[in-house]
N, C-alpha and C positions, 0 to 999 in steps of 0.2 A: 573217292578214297584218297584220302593224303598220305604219304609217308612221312618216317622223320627224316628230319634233316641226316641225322647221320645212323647210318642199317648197322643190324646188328648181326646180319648175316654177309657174307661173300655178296650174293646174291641183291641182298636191300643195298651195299654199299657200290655195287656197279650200276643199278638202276638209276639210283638217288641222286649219281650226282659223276660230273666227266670226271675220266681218270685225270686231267690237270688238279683238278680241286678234291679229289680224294688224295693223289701227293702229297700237297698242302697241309690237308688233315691231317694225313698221317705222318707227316716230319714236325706240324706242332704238337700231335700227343709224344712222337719217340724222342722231341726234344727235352719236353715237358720231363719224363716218365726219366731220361740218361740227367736231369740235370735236380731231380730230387733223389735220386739213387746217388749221382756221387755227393752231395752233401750227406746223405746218410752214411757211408762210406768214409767220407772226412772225419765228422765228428765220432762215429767208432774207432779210427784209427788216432784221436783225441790233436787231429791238426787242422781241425776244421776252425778258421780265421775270417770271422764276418765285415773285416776290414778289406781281406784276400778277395777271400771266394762269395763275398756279398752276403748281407744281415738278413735280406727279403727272404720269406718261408718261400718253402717249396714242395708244395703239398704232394705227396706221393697220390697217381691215378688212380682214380676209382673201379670199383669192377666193372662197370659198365664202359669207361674208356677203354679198359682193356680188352674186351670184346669188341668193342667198336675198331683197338688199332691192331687185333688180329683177322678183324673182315676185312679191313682196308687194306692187309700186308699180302692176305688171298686175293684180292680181288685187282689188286691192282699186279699180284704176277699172274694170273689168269689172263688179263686183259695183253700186257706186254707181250706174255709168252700164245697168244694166241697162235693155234695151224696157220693161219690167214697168212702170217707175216712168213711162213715155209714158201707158201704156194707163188707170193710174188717174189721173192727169191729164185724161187724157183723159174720162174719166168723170165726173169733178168739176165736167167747164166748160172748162178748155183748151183754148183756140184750137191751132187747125194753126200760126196765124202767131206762136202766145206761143212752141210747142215749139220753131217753125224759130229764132226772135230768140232765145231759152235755149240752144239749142243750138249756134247759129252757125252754122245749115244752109238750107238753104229750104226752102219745104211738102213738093216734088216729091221731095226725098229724103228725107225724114223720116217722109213718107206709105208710101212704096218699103217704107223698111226697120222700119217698122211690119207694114205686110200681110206682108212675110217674115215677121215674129215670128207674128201671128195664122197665119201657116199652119203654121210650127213647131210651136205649142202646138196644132192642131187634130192635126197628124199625129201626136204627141205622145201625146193625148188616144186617138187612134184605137188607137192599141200597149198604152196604160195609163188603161184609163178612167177611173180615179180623179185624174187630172193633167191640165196642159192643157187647152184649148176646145173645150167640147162643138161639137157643129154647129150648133147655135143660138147660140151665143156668136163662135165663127168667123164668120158671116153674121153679124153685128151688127157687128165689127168691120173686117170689111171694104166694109161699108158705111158705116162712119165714117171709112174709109180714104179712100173715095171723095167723100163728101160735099162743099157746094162746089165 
């Protein structure tokens, strides 16, 4: 089964293709999409200058790009904002209260949807041993869940 080059979900657009080259993509369609918007924007405001702001069309995105650069704006803060990037933080030295202040959450939720992750990855682990928190890793971090 192939996919397309570019998913049309969250989902098709993580699989498809590394978050470097979804970037990409997605900073050519929102340049694409902010640089036919202000020309439309110039010439309604009747100071659009094709000597200025360039003669070349600039075709406004199609619906299908625009599905395409709202999976890649999901997909690519999914991938950023993954738990993952808490938990070695959190192993670093990371305070609960540096994650809640970075994240712009408090301990009490940030702790929450931490132990959801650590039990993710243990039941994870328990389906495919090779992935995910063993049960000694699972108990450690839910003991750091706790902690304080």
């Amino acid at each position: 089964m192939t996919t397309p080059e570019h998913g049309t979900t969250w989902r098709d657009a993580r699989y498809d293709m590394p978050v470097g080259r979804q970037l990409e993509r997605y900073d050519e369609l929102a340049a694409r999409d902010a640089s036919s918007r202000a020309r439309i924007e110039l010439v309604a405001r009747g100071i659009y200058d094709p000597a200025r702001h360039g003669a070349g069309d600039r075709p406004a995105l199609t619906v299908a790009e625009h599905i395409e650069l709202l999976a890649l704006a999901e997909s690519i803060a999914r991938t950023v904002r993954h738990p993952s990037n808490v938990h070695h933080a959190l192993l670093a030295g990371v305070t609960w209260a540096d994650v809640a202040r970075v994240t712009d959450s408090d301990e009490t939720t940030v702790r929450r949807d931490y132990r959801r992750w650590a039990d993710d990855q243990y039941d994870l682990n328990r389906n495919f041993p090779d992935r995910g928190m063993t049960a000694d890793e699972h108990a450690a971090a839910v003991a750091r869940a706790a902690e304080g």
